[in-house]
TIRO-2110 file (N, C-alpha, C; in Angstrom, 1 decimal):
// TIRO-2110
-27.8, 130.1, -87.1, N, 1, A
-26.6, 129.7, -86.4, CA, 1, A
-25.5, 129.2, -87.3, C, 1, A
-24.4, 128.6, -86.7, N, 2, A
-23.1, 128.0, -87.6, CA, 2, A
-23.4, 126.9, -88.6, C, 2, A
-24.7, 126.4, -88.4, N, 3, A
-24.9, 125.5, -89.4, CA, 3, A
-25.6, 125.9, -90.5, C, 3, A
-26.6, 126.7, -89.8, N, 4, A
-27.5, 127.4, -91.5, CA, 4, A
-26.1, 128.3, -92.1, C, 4, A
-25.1, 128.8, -91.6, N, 5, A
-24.2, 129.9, -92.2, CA, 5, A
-23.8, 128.8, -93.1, C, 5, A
-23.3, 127.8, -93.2, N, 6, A
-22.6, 126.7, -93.9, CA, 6, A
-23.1, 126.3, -94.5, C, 6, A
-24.6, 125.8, -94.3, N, 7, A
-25.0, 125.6, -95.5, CA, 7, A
-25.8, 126.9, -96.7, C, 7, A
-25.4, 128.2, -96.1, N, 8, A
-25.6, 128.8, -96.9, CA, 8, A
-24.7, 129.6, -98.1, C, 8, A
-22.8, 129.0, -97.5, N, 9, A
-21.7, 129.1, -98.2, CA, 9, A
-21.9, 128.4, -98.9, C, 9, A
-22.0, 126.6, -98.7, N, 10, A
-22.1, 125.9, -99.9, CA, 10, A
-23.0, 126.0, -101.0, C, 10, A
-24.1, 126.3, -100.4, N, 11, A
-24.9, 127.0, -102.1, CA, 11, A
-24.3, 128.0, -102.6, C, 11, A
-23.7, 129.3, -101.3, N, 12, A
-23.3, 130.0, -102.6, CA, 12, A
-22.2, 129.6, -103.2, C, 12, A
-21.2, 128.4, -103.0, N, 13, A
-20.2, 127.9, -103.5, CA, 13, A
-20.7, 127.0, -105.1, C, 13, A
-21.7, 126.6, -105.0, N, 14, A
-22.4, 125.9, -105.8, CA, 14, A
-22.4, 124.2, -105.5, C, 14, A
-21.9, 124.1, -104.3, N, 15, A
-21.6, 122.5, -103.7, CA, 15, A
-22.9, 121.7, -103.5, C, 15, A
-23.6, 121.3, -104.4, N, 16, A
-25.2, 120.7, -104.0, CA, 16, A
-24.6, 119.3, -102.6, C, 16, A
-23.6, 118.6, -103.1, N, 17, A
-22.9, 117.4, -102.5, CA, 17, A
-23.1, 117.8, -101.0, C, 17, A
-22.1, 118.4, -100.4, N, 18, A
-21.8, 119.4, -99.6, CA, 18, A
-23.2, 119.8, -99.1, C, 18, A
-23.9, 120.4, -99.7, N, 19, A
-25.0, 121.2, -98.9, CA, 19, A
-25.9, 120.1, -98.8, C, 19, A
-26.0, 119.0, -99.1, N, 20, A
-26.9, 117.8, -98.9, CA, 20, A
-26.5, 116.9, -97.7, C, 20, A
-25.6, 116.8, -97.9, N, 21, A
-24.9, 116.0, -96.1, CA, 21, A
-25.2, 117.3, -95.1, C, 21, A
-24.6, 118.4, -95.0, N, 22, A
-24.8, 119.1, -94.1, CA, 22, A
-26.3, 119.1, -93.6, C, 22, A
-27.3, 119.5, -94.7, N, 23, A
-28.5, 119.3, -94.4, CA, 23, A
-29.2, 118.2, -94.1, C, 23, A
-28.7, 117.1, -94.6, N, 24, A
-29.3, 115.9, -93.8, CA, 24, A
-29.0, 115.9, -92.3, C, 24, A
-27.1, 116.0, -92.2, N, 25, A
-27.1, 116.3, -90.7, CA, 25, A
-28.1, 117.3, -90.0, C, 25, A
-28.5, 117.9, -90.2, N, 26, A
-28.7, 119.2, -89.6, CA, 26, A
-30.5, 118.4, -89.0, C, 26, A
-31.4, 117.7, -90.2, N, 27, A
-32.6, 116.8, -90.2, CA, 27, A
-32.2, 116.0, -89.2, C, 27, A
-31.0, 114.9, -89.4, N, 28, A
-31.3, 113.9, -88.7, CA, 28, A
-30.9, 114.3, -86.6, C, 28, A
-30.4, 115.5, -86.5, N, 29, A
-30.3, 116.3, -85.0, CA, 29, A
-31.9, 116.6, -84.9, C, 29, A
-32.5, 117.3, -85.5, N, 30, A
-33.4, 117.7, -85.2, CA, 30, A
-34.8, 117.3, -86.2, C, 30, A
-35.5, 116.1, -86.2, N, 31, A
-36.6, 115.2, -86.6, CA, 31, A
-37.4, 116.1, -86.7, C, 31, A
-38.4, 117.1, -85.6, N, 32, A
-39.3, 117.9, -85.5, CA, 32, A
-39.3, 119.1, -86.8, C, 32, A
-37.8, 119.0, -86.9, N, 33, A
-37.5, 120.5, -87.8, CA, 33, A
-37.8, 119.5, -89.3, C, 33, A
-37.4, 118.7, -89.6, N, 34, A
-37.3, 117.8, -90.8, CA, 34, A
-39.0, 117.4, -91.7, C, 34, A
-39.1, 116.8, -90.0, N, 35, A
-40.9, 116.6, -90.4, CA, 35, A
-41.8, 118.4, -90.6, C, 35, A
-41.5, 119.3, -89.9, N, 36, A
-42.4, 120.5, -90.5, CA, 36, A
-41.6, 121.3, -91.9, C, 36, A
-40.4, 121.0, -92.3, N, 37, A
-39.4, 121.3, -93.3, CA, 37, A
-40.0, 120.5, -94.6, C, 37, A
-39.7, 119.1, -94.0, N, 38, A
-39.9, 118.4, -95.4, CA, 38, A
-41.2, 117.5, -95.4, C, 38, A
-41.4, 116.3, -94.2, N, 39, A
-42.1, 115.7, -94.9, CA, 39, A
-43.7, 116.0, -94.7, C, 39, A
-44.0, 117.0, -93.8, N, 40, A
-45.2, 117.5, -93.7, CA, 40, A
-45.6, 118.2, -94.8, C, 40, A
-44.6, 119.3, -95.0, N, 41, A
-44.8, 120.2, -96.5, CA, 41, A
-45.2, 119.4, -98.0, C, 41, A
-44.0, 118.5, -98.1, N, 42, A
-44.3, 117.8, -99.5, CA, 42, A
-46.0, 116.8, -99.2, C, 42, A
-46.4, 116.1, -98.4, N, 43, A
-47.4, 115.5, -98.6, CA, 43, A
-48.7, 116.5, -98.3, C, 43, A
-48.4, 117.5, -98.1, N, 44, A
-49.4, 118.9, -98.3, CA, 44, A
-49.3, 119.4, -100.0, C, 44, A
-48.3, 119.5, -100.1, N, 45, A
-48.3, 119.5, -101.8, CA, 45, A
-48.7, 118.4, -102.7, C, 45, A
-47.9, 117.2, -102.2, N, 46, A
-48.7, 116.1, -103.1, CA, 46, A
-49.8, 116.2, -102.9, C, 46, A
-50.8, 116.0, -102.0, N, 47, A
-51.9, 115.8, -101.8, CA, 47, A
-52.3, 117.4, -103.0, C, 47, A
-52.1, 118.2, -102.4, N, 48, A
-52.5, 119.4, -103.7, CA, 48, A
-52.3, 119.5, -105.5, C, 48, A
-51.1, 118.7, -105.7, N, 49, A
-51.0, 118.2, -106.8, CA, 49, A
-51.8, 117.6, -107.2, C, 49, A
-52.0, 116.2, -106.7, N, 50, A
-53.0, 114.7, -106.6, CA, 50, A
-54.5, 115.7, -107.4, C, 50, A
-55.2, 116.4, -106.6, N, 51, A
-56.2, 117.1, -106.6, CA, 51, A
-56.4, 117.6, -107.8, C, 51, A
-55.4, 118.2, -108.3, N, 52, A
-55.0, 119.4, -109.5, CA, 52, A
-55.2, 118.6, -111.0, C, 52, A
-54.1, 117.5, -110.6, N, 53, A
-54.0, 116.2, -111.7, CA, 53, A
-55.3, 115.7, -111.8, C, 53, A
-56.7, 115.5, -111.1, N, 54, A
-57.5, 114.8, -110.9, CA, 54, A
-58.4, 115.6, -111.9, C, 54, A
-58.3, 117.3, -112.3, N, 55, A
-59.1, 117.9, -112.7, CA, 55, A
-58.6, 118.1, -114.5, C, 55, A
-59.7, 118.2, -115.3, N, 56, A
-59.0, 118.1, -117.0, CA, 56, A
-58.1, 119.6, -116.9, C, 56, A
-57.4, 119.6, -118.1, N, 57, A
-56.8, 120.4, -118.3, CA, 57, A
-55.2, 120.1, -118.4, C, 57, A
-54.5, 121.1, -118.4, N, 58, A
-53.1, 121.0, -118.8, CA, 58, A
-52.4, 121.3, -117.2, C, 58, A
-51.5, 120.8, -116.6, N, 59, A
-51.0, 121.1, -115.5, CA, 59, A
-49.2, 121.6, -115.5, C, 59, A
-48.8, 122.8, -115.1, N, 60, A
-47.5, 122.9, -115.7, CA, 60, A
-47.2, 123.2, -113.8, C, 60, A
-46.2, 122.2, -113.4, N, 61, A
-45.5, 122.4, -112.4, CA, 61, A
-43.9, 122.9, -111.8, C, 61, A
-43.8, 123.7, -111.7, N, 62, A
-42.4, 124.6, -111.6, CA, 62, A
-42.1, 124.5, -110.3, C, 62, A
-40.6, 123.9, -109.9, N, 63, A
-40.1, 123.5, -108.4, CA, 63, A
-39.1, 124.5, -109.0, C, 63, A
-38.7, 125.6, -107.9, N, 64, A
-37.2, 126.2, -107.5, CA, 64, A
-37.5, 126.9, -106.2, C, 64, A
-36.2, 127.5, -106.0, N, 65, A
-36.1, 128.4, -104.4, CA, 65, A
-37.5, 130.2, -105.2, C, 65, A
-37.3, 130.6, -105.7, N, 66, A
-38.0, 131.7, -106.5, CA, 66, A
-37.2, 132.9, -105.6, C, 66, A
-36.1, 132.8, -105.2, N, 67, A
-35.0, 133.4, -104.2, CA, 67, A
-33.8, 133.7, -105.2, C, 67, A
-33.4, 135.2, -105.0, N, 68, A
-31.9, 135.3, -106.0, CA, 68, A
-30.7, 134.7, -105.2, C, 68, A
-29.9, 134.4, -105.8, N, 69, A
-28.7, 134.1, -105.3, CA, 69, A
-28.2, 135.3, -105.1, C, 69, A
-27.9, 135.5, -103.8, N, 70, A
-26.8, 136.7, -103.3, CA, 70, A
-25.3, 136.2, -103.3, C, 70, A
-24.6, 137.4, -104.4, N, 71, A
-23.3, 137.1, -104.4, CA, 71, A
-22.6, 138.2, -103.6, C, 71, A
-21.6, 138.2, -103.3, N, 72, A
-20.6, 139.7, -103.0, CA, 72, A
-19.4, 140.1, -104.0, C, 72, A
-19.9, 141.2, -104.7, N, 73, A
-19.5, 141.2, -106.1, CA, 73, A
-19.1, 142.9, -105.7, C, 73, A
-17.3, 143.0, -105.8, N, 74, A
-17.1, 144.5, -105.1, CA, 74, A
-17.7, 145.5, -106.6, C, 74, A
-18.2, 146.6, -105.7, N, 75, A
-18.7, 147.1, -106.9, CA, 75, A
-19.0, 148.7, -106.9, C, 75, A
-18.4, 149.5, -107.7, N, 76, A
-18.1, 151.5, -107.4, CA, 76, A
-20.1, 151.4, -107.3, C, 76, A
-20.1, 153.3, -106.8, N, 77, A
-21.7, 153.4, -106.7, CA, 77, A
-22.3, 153.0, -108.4, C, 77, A
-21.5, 153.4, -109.4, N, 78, A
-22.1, 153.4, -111.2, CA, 78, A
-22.6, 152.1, -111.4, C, 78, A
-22.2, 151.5, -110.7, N, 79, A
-22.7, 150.2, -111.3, CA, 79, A
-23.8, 149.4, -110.8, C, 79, A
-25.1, 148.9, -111.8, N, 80, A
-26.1, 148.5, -111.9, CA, 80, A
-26.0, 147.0, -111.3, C, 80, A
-26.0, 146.7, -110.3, N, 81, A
-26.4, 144.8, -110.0, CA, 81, A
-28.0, 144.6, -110.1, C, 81, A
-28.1, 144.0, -110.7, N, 82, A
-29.8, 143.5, -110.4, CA, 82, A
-29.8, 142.0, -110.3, C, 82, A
-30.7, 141.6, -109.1, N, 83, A
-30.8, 139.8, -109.0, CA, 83, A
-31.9, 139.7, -110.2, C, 83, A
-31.5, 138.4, -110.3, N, 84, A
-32.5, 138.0, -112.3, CA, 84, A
-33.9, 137.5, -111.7, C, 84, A
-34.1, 136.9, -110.4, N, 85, A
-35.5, 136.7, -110.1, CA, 85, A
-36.3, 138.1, -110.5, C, 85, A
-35.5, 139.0, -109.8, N, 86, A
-36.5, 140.1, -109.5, CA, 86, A
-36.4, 140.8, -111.4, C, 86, A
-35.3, 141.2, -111.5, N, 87, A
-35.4, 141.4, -112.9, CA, 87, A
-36.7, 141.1, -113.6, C, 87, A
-36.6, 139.5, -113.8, N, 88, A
-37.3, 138.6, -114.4, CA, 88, A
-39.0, 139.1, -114.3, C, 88, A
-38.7, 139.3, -112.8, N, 89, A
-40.7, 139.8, -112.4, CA, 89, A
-41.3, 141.0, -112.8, C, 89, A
-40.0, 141.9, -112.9, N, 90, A
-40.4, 143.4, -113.1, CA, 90, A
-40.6, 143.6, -114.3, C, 90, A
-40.2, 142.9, -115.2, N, 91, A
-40.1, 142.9, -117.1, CA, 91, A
-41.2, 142.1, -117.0, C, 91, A
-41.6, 141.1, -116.4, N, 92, A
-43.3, 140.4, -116.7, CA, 92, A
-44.1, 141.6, -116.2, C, 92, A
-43.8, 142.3, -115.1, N, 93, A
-44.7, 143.2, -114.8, CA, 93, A
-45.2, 144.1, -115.5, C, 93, A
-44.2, 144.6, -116.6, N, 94, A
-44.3, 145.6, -117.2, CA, 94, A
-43.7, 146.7, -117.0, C, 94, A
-42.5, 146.5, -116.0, N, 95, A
-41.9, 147.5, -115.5, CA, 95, A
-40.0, 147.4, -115.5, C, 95, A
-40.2, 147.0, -117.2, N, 96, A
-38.1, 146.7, -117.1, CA, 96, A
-37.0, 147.8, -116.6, C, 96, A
-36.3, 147.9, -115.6, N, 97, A
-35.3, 148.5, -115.8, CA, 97, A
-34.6, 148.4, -116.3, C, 97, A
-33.6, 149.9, -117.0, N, 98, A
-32.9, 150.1, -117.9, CA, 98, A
-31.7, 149.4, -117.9, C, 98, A
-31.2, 148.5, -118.5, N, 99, A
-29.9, 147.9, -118.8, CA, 99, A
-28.5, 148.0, -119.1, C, 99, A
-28.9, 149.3, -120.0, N, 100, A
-27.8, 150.0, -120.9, CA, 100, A
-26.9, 148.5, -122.3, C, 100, A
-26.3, 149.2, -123.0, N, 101, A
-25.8, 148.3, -123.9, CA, 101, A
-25.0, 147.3, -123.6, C, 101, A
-24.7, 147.0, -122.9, N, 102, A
-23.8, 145.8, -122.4, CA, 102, A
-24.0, 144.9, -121.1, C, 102, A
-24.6, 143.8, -121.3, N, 103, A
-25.1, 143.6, -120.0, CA, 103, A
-24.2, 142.2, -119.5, C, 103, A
-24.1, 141.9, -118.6, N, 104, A
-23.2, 140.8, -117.9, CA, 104, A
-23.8, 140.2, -116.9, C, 104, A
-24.6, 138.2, -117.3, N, 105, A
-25.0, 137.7, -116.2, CA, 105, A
-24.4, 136.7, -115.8, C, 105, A
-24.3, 136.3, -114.3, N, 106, A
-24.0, 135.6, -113.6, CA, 106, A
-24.6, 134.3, -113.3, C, 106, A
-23.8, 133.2, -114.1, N, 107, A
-25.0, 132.1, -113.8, CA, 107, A
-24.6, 131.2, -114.4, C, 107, A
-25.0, 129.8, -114.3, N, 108, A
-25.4, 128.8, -115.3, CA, 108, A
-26.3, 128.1, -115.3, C, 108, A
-27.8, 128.7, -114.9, N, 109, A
-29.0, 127.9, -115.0, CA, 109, A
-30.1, 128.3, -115.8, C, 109, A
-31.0, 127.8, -115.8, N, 110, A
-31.7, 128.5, -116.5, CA, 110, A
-32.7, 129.5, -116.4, C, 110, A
-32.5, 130.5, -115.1, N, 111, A
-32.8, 131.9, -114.8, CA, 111, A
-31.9, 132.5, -115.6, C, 111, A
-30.2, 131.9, -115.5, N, 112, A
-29.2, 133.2, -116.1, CA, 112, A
-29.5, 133.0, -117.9, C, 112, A
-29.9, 132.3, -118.6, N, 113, A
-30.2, 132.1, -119.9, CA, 113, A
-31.5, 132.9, -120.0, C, 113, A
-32.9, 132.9, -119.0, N, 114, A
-33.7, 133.7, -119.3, CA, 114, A
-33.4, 134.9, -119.3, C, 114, A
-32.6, 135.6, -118.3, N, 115, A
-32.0, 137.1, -117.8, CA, 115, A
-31.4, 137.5, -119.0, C, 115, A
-30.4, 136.6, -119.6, N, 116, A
-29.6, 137.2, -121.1, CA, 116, A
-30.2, 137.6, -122.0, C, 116, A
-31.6, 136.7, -122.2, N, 117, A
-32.2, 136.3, -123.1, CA, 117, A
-33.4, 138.2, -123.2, C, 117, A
-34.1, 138.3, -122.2, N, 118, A
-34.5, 139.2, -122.1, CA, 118, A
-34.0, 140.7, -122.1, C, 118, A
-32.4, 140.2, -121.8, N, 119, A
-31.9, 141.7, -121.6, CA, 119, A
-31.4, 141.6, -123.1, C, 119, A
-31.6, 141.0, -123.9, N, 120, A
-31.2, 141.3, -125.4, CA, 120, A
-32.4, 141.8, -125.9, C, 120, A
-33.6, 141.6, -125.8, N, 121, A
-35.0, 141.9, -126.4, CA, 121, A
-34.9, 143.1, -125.9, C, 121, A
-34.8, 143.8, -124.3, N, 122, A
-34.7, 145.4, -124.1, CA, 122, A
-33.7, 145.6, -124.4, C, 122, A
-33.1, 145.2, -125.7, N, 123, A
-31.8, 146.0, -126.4, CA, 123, A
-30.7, 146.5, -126.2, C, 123, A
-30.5, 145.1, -125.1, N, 124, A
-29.0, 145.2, -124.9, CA, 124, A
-27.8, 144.7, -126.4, C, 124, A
-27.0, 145.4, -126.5, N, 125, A
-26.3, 145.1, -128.1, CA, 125, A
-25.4, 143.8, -127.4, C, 125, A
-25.3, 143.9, -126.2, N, 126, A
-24.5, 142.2, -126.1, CA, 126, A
-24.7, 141.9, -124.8, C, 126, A
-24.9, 140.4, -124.7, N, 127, A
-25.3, 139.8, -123.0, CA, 127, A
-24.5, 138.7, -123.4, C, 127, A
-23.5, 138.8, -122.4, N, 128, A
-22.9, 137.8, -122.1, CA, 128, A
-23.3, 136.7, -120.6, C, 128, A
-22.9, 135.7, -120.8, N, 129, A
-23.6, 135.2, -119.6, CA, 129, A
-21.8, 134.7, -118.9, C, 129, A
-21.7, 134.6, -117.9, N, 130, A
-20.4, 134.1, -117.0, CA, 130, A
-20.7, 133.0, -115.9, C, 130, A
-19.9, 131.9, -116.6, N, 131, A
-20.5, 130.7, -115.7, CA, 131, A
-19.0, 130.1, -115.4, C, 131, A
-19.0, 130.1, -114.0, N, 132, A
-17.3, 129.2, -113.4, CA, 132, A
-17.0, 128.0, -113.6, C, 132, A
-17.8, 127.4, -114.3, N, 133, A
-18.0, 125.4, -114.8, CA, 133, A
-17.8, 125.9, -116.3, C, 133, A
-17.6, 124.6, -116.8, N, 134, A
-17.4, 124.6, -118.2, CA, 134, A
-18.8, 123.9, -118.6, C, 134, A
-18.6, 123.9, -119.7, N, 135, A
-20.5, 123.2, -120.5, CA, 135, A
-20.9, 121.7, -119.7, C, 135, A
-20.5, 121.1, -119.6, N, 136, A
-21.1, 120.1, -118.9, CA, 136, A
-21.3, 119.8, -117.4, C, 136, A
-20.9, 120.7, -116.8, N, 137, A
-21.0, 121.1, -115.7, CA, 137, A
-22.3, 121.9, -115.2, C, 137, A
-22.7, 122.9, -116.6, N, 138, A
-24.0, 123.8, -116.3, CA, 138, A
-25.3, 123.0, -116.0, C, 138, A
-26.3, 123.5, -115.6, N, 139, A
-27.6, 123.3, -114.8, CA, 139, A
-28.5, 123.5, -115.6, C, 139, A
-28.2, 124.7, -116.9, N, 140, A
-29.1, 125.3, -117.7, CA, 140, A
-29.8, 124.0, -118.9, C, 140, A
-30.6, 123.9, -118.8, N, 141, A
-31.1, 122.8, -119.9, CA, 141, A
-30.4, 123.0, -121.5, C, 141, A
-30.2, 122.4, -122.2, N, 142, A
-29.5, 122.5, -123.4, CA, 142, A
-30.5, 123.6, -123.6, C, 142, A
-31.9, 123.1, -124.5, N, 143, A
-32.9, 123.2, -125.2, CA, 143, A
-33.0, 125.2, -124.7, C, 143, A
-32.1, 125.7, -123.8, N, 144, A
-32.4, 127.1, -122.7, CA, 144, A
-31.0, 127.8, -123.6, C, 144, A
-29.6, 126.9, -123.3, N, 145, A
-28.8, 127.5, -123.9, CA, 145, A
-28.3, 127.9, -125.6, C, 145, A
-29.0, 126.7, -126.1, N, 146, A
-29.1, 127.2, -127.6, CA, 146, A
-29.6, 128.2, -128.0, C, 146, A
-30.9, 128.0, -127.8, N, 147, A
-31.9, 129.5, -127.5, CA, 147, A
-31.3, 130.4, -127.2, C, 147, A
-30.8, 130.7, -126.2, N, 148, A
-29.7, 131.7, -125.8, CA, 148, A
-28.6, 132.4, -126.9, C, 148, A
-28.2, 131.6, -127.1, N, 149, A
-26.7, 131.8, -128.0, CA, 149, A
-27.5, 131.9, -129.7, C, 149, A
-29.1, 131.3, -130.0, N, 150, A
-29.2, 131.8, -131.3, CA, 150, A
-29.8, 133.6, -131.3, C, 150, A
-30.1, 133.7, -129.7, N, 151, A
-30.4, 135.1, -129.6, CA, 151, A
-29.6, 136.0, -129.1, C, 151, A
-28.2, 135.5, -129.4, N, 152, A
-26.9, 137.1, -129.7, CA, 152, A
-26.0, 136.7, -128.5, C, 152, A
-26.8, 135.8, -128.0, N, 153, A
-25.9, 135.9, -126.0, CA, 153, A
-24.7, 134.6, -126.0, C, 153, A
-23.8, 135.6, -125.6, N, 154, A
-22.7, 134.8, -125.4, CA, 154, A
-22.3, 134.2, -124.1, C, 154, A
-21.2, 132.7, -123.8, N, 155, A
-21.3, 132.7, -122.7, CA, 155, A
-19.5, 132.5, -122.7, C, 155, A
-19.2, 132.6, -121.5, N, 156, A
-17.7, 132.6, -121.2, CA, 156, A
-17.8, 131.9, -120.2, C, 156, A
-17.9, 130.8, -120.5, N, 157, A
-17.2, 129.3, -119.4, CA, 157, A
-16.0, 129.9, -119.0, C, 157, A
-15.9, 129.0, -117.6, N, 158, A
-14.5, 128.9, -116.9, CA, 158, A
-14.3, 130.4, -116.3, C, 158, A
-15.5, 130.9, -116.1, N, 159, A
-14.9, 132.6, -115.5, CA, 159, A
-15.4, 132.8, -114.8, C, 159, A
-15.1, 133.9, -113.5, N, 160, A
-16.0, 134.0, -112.2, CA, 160, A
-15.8, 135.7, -111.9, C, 160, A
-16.7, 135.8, -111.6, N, 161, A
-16.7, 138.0, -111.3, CA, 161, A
-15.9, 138.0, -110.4, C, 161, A
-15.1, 138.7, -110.6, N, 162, A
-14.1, 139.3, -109.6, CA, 162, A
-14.4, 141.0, -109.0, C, 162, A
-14.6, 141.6, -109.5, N, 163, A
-15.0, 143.1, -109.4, CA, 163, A
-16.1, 143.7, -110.2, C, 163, A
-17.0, 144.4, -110.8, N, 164, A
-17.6, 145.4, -111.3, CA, 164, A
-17.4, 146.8, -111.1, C, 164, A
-16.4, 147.4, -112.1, N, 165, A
-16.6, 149.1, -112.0, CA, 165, A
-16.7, 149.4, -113.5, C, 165, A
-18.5, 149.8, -113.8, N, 166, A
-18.7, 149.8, -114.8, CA, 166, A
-17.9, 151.3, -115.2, C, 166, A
-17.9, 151.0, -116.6, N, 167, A
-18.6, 150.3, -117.9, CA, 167, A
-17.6, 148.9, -117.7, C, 167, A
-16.9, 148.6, -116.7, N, 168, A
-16.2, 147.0, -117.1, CA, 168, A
-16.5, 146.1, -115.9, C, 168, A
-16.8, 144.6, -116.2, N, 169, A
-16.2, 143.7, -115.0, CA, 169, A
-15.0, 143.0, -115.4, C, 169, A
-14.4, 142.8, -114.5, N, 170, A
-13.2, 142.0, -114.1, CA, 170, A
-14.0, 140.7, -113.8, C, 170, A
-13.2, 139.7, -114.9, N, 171, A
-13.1, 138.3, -114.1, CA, 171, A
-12.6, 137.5, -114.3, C, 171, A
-12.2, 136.1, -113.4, N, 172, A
-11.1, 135.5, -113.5, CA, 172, A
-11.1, 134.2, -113.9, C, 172, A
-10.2, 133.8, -114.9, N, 173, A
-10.1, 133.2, -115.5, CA, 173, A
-10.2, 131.2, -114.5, C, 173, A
-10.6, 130.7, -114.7, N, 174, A
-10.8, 129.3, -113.6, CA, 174, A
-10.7, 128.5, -114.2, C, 174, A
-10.2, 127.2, -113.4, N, 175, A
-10.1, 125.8, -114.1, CA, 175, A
-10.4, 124.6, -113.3, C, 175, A
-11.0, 123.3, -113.8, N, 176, A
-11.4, 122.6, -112.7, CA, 176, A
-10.5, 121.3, -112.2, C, 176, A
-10.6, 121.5, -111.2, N, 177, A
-10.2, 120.1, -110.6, CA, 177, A
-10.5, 119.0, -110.7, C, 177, A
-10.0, 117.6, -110.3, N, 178, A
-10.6, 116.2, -110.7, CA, 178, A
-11.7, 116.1, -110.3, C, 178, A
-12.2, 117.3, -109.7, N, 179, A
-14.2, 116.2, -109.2, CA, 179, A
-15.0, 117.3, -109.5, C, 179, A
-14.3, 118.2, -110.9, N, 180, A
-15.3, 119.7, -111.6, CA, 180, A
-15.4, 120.7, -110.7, C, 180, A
-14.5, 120.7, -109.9, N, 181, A
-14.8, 122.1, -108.7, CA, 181, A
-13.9, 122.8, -109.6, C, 181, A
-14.6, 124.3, -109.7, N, 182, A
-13.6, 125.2, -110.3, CA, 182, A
-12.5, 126.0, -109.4, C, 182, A
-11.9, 126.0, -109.9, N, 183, A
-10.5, 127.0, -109.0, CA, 183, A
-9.7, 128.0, -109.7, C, 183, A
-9.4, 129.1, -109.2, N, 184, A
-8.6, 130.2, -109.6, CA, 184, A
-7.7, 130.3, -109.5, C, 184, A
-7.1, 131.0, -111.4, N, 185, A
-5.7, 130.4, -112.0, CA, 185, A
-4.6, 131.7, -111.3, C, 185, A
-5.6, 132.8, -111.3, N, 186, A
-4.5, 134.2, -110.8, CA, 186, A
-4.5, 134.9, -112.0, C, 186, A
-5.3, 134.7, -113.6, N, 187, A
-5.7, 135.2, -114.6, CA, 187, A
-7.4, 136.0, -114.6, C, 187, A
-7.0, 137.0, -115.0, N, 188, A
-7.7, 138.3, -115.3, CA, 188, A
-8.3, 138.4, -116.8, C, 188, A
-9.4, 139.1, -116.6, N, 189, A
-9.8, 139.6, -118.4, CA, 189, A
-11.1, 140.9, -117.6, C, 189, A
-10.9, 141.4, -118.7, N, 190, A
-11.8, 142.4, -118.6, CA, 190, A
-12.9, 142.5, -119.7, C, 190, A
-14.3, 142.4, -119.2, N, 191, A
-15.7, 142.8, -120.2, CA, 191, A
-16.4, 144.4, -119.7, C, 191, A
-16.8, 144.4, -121.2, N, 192, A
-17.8, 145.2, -120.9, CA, 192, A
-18.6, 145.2, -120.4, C, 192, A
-19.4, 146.0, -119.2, N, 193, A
-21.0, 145.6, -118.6, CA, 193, A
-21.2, 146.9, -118.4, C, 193, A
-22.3, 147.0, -118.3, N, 194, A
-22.9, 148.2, -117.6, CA, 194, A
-23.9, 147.8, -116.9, C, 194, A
-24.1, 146.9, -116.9, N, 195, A
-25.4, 145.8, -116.0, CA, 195, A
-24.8, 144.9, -115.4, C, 195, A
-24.8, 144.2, -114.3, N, 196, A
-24.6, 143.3, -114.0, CA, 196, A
-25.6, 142.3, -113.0, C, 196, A
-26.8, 140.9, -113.6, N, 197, A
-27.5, 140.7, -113.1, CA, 197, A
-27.1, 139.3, -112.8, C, 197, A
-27.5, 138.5, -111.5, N, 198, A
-26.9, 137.8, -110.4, CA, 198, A
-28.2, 137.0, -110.7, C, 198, A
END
């Protein structure tokens, strides 16, 4: 309904603020939905954690959505979008699709530093990564983006995709406001992609 749609703009707006009130509203209407959402799930997990911890060995725990972000990115038939989850799974699988030399990701976390990261190893000659925040604004762990940038990948703060018609994307130049929301100046630049992963 109108409320999942909204809180599905504000993630893709990047608004965690925003998508946290909405969704509390959304919990405190509806208790039954909250408790089989949240607090039944998590003390199913704790309790499965608790268990895991209890046993020797090394325990490595990973929290995300494991969901791509869907963008709407206008784009001719030539051009390649791939979401970086799936990317990501198909290159563990054993099964990378082809990239071409120029690749262009969308992001500032640390999926979009893995995605760069990997599409330089299947030999892309340059991955740039495109993030609408400036550096202290990103998600991506330092210790993700240095890595990144000692492995060829470049990033272009303050930009947001505006079109893909490869071999180029358009994108537009952004700047933030007093409380880091980024906003568009009406400035353009053009890269090279021939990939573009989300």
């Amino acid at each position: 309904g109108p409320q999942l749609d909204k809180m599905v703009l504000l993630w893709g707006k990047g608004d965690p603020d925003g998508l946290a009130v909405t969704m509390n509203e959304s919990m405190e209407a509806t208790p039954e939905l909250a408790k089989t959402l949240l607090f039944d799930r998590n003390a199913r997990w704790a309790d499965q954690i608790k268990t895991r911890m209890d046993k020797p060995g090394t325990v490595f725990v990973a929290v995300g959505a494991h969901l791509a972000k869907r963008v709407d990115i206008p784009s001719r038939d030539a051009g390649v979008l791939l979401d970086a989850v799936t990317f990501l799974r198909d290159v563990a699988a054993g099964h990378p699709p082809p990239v071409g030399p120029h690749v262009a990701v969308y992001g500032g976390g640390d999926t979009a530093m893995d995605a760069a990261r990997v599409a330089r190893r299947l030999g892309a000659e340059d991955a740039v990564v495109i993030y609408r925040r400036g550096p202290a604004q990103m998600p991506a762990h330092t210790d993700e983006v240095v890595q990144a940038e000692r492995e060829g990948v470049q990033i272009h703060w303050l930009r947001t995709i505006t079109a893909f018609d490869r071999p180029d994307v358009q994108v537009e130049v952004m700047s933030l406001d007093d409380n880091g929301n980024p906003c568009p100046t009406g400035r353009f630049e053009t890269l090279s992609a021939d990939t573009v992963i989300m």
